[in-house]
C-alpha positions in Angstrom: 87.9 66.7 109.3 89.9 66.1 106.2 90.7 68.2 103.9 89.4 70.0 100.8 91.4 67.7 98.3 90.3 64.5 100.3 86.8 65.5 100.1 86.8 66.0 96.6 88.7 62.8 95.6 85.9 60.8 97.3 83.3 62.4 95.3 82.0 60.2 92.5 81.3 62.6 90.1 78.4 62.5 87.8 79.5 62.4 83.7 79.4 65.5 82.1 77.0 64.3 79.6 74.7 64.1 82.5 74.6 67.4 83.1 74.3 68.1 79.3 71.0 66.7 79.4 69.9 68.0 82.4 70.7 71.3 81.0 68.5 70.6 77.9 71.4 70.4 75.7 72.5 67.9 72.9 75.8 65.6 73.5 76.4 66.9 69.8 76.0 71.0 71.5 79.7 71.2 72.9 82.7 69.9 73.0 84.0 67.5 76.0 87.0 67.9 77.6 87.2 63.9 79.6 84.6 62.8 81.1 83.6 65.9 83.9 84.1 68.8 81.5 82.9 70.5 78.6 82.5 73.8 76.5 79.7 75.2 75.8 78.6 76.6 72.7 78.4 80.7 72.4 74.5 80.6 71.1 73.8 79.9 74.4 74.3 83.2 75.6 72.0 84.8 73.0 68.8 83.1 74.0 66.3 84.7 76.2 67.1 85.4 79.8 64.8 83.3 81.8 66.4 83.3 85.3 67.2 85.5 88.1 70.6 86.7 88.6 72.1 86.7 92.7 75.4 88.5 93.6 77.7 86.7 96.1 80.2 89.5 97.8 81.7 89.8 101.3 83.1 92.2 103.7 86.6 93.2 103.6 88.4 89.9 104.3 91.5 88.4 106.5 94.1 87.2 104.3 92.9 83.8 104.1 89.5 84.6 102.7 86.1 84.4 104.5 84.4 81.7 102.2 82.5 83.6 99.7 83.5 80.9 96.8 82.2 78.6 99.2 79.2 80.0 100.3 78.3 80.7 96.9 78.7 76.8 95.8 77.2 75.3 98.7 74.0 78.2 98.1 73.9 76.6 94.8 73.9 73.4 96.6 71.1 74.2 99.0 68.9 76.0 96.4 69.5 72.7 94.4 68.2 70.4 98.0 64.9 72.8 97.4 64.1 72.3 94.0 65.6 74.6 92.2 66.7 74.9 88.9 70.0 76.6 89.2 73.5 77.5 87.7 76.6 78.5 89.4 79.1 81.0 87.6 82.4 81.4 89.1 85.5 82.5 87.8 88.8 80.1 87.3 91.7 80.3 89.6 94.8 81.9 89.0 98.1 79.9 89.6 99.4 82.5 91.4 97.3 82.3 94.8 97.1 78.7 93.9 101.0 77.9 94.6 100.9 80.8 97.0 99.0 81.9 100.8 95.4 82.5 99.5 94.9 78.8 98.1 92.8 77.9 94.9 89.0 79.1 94.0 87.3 75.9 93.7 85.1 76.5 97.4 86.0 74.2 100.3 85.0 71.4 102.5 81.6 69.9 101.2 81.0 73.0 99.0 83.3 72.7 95.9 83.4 72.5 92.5 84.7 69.4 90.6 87.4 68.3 89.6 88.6 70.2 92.0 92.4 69.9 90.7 91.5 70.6 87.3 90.1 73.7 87.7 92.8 74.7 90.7 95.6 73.8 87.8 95.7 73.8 84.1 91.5 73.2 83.5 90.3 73.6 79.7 93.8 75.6 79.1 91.9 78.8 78.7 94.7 81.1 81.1 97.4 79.4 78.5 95.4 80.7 75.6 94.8 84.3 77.1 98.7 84.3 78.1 99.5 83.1 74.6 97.7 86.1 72.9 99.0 88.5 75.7 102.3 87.2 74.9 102.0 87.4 70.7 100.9 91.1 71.0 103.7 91.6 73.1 106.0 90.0 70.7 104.8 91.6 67.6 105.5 94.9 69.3 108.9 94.6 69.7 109.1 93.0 66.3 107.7 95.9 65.4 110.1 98.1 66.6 113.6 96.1 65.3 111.8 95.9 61.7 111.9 99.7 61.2 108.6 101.1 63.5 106.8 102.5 60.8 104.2 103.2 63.2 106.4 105.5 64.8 105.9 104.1 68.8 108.0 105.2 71.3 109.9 102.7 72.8 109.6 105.0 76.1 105.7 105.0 76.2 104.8 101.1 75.6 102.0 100.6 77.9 101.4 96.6 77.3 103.4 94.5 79.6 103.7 91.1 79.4 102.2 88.6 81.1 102.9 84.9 83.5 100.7 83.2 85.3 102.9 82.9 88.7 103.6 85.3 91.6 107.2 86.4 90.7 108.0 90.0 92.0 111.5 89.7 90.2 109.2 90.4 86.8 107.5 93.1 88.1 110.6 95.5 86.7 113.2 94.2 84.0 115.1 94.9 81.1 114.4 93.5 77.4 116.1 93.7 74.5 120.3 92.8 75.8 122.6 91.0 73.6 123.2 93.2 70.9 121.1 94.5 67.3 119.5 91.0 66.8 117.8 90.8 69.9 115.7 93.9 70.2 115.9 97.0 71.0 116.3 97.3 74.7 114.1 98.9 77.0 112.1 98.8 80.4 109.5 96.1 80.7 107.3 94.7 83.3 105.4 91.5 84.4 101.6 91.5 85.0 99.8 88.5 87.0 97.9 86.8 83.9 94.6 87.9 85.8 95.8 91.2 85.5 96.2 91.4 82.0 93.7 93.5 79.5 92.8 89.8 77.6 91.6 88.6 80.6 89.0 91.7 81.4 88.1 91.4 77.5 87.5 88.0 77.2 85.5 88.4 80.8 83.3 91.2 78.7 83.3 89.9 75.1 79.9 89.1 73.8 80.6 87.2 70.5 83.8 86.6 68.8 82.9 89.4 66.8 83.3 91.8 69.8 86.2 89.8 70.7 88.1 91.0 67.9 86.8 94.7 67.9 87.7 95.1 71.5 91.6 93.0 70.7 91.5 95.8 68.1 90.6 98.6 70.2 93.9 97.8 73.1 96.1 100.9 73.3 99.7 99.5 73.3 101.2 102.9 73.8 102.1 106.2 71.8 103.9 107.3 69.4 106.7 110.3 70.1 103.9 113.2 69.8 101.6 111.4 71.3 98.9 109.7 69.5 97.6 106.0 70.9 99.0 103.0 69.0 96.7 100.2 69.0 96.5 96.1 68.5 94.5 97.0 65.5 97.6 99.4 64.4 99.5 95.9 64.2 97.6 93.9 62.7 97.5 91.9 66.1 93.7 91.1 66.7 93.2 88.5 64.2 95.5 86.5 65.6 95.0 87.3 69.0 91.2 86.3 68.3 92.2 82.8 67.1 94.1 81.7 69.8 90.9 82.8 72.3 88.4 81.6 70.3 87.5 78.2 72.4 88.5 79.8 75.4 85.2 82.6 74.8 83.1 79.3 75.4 82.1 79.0 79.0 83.0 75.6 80.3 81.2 73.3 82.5 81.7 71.6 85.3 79.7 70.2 88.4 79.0 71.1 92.2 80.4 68.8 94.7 76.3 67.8 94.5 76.1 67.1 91.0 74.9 70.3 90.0 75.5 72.4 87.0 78.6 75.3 87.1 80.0 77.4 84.6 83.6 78.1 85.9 85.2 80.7 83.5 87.5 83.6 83.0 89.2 85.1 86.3 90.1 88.7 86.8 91.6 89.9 90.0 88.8 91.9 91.9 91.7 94.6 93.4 93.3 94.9 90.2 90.8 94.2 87.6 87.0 93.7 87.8 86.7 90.9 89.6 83.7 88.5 87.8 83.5 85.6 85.8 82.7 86.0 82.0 79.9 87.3 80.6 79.1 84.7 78.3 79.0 82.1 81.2 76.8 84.4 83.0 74.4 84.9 79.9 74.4 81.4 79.5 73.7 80.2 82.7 70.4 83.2 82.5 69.5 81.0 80.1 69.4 77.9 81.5 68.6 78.0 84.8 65.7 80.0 87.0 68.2 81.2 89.8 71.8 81.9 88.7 74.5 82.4 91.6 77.7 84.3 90.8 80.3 86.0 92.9 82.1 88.9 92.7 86.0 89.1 94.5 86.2 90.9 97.6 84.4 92.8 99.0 81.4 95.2 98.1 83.5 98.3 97.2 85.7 96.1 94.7 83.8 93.2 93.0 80.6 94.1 94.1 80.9 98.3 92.6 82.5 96.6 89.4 80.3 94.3 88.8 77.4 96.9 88.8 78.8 99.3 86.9 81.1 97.5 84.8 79.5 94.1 84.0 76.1 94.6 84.7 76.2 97.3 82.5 78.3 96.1 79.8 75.6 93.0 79.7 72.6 94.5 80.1 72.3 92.5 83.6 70.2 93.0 86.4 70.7 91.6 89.3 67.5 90.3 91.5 69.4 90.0 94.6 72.5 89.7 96.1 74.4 88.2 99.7 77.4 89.5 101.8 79.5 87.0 103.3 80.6 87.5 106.4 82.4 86.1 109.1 83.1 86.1 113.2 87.0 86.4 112.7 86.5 89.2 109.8 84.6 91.5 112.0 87.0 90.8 115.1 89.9 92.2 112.7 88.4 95.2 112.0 87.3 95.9 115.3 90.7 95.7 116.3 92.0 92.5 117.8 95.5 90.8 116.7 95.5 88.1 113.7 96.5 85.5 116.3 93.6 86.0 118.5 90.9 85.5 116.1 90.0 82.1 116.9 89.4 83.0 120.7 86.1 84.7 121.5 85.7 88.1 121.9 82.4 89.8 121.6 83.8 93.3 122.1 86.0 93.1 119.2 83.4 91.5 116.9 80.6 94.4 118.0 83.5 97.0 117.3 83.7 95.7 113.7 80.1 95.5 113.1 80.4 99.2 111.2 82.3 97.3 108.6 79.5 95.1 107.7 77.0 97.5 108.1 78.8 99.6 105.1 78.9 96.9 103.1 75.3 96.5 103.7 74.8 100.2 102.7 77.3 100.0 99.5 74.8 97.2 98.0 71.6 98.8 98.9 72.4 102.0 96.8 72.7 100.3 93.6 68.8 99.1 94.5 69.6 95.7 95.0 68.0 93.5 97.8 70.5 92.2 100.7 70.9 89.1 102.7 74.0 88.6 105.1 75.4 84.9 105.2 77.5 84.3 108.4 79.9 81.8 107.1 80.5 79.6 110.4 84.0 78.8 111.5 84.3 76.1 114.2 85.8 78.6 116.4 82.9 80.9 116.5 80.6 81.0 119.6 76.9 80.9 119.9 77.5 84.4 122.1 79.4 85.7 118.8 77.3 84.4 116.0 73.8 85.8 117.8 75.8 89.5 118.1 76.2 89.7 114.7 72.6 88.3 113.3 71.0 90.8 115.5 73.2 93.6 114.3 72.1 92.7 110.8 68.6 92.9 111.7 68.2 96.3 113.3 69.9 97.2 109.8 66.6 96.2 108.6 68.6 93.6 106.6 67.7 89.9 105.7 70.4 87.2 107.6 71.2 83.6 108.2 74.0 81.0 109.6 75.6 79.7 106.6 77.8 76.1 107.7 78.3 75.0 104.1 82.0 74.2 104.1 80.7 71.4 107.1 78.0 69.9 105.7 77.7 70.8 101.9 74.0 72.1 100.6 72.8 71.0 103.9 74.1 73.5 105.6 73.3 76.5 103.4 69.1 75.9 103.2 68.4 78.7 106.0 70.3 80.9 103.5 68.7 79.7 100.7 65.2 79.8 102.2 65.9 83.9 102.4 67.4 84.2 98.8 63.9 82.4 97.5 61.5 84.8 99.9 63.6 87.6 98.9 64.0 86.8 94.9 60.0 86.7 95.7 58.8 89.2 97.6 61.4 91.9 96.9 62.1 94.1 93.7 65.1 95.4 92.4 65.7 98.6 91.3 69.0 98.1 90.0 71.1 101.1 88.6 74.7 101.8 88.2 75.9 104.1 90.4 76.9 107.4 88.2 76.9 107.8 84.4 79.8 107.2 81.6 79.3 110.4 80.3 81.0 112.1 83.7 84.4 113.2 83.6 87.0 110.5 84.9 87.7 112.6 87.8 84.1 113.1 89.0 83.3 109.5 88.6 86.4 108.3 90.8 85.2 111.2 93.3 81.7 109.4 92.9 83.3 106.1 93.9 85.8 106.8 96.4 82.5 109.3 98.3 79.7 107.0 97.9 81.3 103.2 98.1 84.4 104.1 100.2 82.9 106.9 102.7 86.2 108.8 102.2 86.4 112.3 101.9 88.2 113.0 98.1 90.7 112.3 95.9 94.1 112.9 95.1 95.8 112.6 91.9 99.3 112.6 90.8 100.5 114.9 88.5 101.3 111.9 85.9 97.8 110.6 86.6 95.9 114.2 85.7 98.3 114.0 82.6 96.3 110.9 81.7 93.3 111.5 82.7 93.6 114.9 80.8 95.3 112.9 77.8 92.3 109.7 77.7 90.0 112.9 77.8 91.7 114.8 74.3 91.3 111.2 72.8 88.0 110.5 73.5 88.5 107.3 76.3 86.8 109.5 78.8 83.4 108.3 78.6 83.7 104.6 80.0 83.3 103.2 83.3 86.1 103.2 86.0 88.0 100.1 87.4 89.8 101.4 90.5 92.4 99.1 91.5 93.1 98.9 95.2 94.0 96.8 98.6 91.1 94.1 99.2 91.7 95.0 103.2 90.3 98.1 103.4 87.5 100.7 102.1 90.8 103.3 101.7 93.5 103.0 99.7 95.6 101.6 103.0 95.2 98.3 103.6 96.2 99.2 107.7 93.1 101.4 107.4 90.8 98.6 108.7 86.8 99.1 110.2 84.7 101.5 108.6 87.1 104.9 108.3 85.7 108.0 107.0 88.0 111.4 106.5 90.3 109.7 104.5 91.7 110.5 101.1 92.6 108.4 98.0 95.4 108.7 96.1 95.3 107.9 93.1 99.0 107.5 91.5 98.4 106.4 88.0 95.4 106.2 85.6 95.5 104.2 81.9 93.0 103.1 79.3 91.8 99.5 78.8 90.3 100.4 75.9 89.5 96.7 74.5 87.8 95.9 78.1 86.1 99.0 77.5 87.4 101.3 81.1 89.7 103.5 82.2 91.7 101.8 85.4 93.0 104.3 88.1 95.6 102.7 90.6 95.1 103.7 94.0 98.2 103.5 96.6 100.7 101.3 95.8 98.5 97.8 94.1 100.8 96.1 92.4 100.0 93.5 89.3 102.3 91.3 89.8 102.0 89.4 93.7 104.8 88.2 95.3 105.4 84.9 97.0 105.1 84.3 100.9 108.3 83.2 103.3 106.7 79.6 103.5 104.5 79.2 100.0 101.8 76.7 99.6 103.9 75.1 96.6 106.6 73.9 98.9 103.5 71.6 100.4 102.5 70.3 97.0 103.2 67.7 95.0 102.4 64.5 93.2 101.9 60.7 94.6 103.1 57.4 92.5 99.4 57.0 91.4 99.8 60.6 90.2 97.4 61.7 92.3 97.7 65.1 93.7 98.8 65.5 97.5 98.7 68.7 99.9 96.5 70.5 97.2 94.4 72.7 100.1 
């Protein structure tokens, strides 16, 4: 079989002005970036909705991933093979995973999107542009502070970090401001991954440059000495801020490993942010397509939770339907058997990880939204495996099929698709967000942590019931939550694996996001800024004397 990058180097990819028309576009309607990409313009998104929205999620995965990027390109591949007219939204990859274990987010095999090493790399430059205004805010700060602080911040209660695209644990702590008067004023400082920056969730959420520069405006930087929030707007930052993001608002488009139409754009991390591709893309796509296909990272109780009742409700989205990817080796993890065993059959383990899968099941169903499992084939699965799970699914009274996309493209997605079109037909959603903004920030963690994670309550440490109580006095209270977490597990411990119940979550930190428009609460000990592996993927890649890339996935 070869591999991802060969696959994708022997597509012959359709011109982007191709798709434009297909779309129903004018070549004179966006801006092209070559010859396979483009930006759309931001009317897009304000024309009427006129498709139907499907969620892409998983179970809790192995480190590698299960496929849910995957799954959802080759989906949009299959429905594609059956006549529909339909738009993939995905997020862009972050460099960090990229030149690190997990790999790129461009799908895999004969399910990707194209050009494959554009969007893996630098793409339409719009991470550069959100670390560029992550970066001037951050400047402008300290500026602030060695021209006199007439705002009065304490140097001790900065909030904004700054930001690099790369997994380098060295950042997450360090020390600004050495050399003497004209260099700062020293203090403590830390590093956040760029998808974990407060630009990237706004510019996810932003509905128009206008609310682009009200919710810049509205990012607390920190507090002064008694207390009060200092904002962007405080600093006359958001202007600025808005200029440097204002092509990168445009959803950009790119094409299926089919020659279908994709919007790749913005990319928050689903543990640490919420995990969904912009909603202008989104919009957009509503608007130009019948069936739209987006994913959410993770699993249901990250991506799936935030995008209900963060996005969805942010955008006024409802969401028709929506799939769990799952796999054969997943379900073998969490029903108990060691990492290197995975690719050797084992029934027992699989049907002791079933519970796993059937919470997910459960977590998607309470927001009212029909469910359809995808089992995402590996070739090491076995026919024995493969039918224990697809019955399981069906005495959940749930909707399933045998998804071999990464194999054999849009091909091997149709039984999937086939579902997804019966079940976008036949079924209704009743789509509602799980618990209302109004709520107190404790109750609505408790709501989260009870209903999505089955555990039993919450802890919170002293510092975070000072913020909580603090985002409370200054009216921040009344937003949704983004709990960041581990991806491994429903708990806040990422050994925890299977479907545990009893369990606590401690919650060790809670702080506004006031431009994204949340309140993020960090359970356990997430970090925002990865680290690299022993052996990382970027000691594998390089460059050939064509200049083409080599060992790229």
């Amino acid at each position: 079989m070869p591999t991802d990058l060969e696959i994708a180097q022997a597509v012959t990819l359709r011109p982007i002005r191709d798709l434009v028309a297909e779309l129903g576009l004018d070549e004179d309607q966006v801006d092209l970036y070559g010859r396979y990409k483009a930006k759309l313009p931001l009317e897009i998104a304000t024309r009427p909705i006129r498709g139907k929205l499907v969620l892409v999620t998983a179970i809790h995965p192995t480190a590698a991933g299960e496929g849910k990027t995957t799954t959802s390109v080759g989906l949009a591949q299959a429905l594609r093979r059956l006549g529909s007219d339909v738009v993939l939204c995905l997020r862009e990859p972050s460099l960090g995973p990229v030149f690190g274990v997990k790999g790129g987010a461009a799908g895999g095999g004969y399910a990707q999107v194209l050009p494959m090493e554009d969007i893996n790399l630098h793409f339409t430059g719009d991470f550069h542009a959100i670390s560029s205004a992550h970066a001037l805010l951050a400047a402008l700060i300290d500026n602030h502070l060695q021209q006199g602080n007439a705002l009065g911040i304490d140097s001790r209660r900065i909030t904004w970090p700054r930001t690099v695209d790369m997994n380098d644990r060295a950042l997450r702590k360090v020390t600004i401001g050495l050399g003497g008067t004209g260099n700062g004023i020293p203090r403590e400082e830390r590093f956040v991954i760029v998808p974990a920056s407060e630009v990237m969730a706004i510019l996810a959420l932003a509905s128009s440059l206008d609310d682009l520069h009200a919710r810049l405006e509205r990012i607390v930087i920190g507090s002064t000495v008694d207390g009060r929030f200092v904002t962007a707007g405080a600093l006359d930052a958001a202007g600025a801020m808005a200029l440097l993001l204002r092509d990168a608002l445009r959803p950009n488009l790119v094409q299926t490993a089919e020659g279908g139409p994709a919007l790749v754009h913005c990319g928050p991390f689903a543990n640490i942010a919420h995990g969904c591709n912009s909603l202008m893309a989104t919009r957009s796509a509503l608007a130009l397509g019948d069936v739209v296909v987006t994913e959410a990272g993770f699993g249901s109780d990250l991506g799936a939770e935030k995008f209900f009742d963060i996005k969805a409700r942010a955008g006024g989205l409802t969401p028709a339907a929506a799939v769990i990817v799952a796999t054969v080796r997943a379900l073998k993890l969490h029903g108990g058997a060691d990492k290197s065993s995975l690719a050797f059959p084992d029934v027992g383990a699989v049907r002791r990880g079933l519970p796993n899968l059937e919470r997910h099941i459960a977590n998607v169903r309470q927001f009212g939204v029909p469910v359809v499992v995808s089992l995402n084939r590996f070739t090491s699965d076995s026919d024995e495996e493969l039918a224990c799970v697809l019955d399981a699914v069906s005495q959940c009274g749930a909707r399933g099929a045998l998804c071999e996309v990464w194999a054999h493209g849009g091909a091997g997605g149709e039984a999937l698709a086939l579902q997804v079109l019966d079940m976008l037909a036949t079924e209704h959603s009743s789509f509602s967000p799980l618990y209302d903004v109004s709520l107190g920030i404790c109750e609505k963690i408790g709501i989260i942590v009870s209903r999505v994670y089955g555990g039993s309550g919450v802890d919170f440490s002293p510092r975070a019931m000072r913020a909580i109580r603090e985002l409370e006095r200054q009216g921040l209270g009344q937003t949704p939550v983004c709990i960041a977490k581990t991806q491994s597990s429903f708990s806040d411990d990422a050994s925890l694996l299977g479907a545990p119940s009893g369990f606590r979550v401690q919650i060790s930190e809670v702080y506004p996001a006031a431009g994204a428009g949340f309140v993020v609460a960090q359970a356990g000990d997430i970090m925002t800024m990865p680290g690299l592996p022993a052996a990382p993927a970027a000691a594998r890649i390089g460059v050939d004397g064509a200049g083409r890339a080599v060992g790229l996935f």
